[in-house]
N, C-alpha and C positions, 0 to 999 in steps of 0.2 A: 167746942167752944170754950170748955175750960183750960186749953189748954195756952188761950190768947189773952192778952189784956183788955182789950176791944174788940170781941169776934162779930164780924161778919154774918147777914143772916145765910143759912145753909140753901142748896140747892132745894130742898124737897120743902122748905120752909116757903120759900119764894113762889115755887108753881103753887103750894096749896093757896099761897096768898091771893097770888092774880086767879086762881081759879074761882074764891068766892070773891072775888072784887067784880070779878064777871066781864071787864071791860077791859084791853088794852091801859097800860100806864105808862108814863116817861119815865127817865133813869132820875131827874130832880124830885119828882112828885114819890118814885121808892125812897130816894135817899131822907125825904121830910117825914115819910110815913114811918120808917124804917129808925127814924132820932140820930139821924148817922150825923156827926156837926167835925170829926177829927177828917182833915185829909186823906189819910191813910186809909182810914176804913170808906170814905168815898172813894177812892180808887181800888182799893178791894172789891167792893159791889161792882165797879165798875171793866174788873178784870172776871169775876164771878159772871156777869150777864154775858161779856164776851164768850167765853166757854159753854155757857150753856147756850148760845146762837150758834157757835159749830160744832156742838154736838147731837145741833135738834130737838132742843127741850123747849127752846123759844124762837121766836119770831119777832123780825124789825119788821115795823108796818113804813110808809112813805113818811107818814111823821114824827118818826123817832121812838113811837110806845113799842113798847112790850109786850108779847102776847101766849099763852099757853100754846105749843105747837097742837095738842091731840084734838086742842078744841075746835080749831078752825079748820073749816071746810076744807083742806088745802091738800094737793099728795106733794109727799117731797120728792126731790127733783131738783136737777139744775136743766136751763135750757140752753139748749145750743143752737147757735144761727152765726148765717156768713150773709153778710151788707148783698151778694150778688142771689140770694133767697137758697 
């Protein structure tokens, strides 16, 4: 963090966050909690939650929140299907 002018909050900063938040959040509702108001570092977060969605640290729900992957019930996996079953 010292190393930016505006840094970003960290990976492990973020799961502990949503972890006592206890609830799914949206990427507007981190960036207001988070004091983010420069561009930049809204697109940073916003390149930061990408990364941790394909690495498996977090989860998109249907409505855009965010969520601890270890916490919910869920195995990972992708599924696979063809339209003829």
């Amino acid at each position: 963090a010292l190393k930016y002018e505006k840094p970003i909050p960290s990976r492990e900063f973020i799961l502990n966050w949503l972890t006592e938040l206890g609830k799914p959040c949206s990427y507007k509702a981190m960036g207001t909690a988070f004091e983010l108001t420069d561009p930049s570092a809204e697109e940073g977060l916003r390149r930061r939650l990408k990364a941790m969605l394909r690495d498996g640290q977090l989860l998109k729900n249907r409505r855009g929140a965010y969520a601890v992957a270890e916490r919910l019930q869920m195995v990972p996996g992708y599924v696979e299907a063809h339209k003829d079953g």
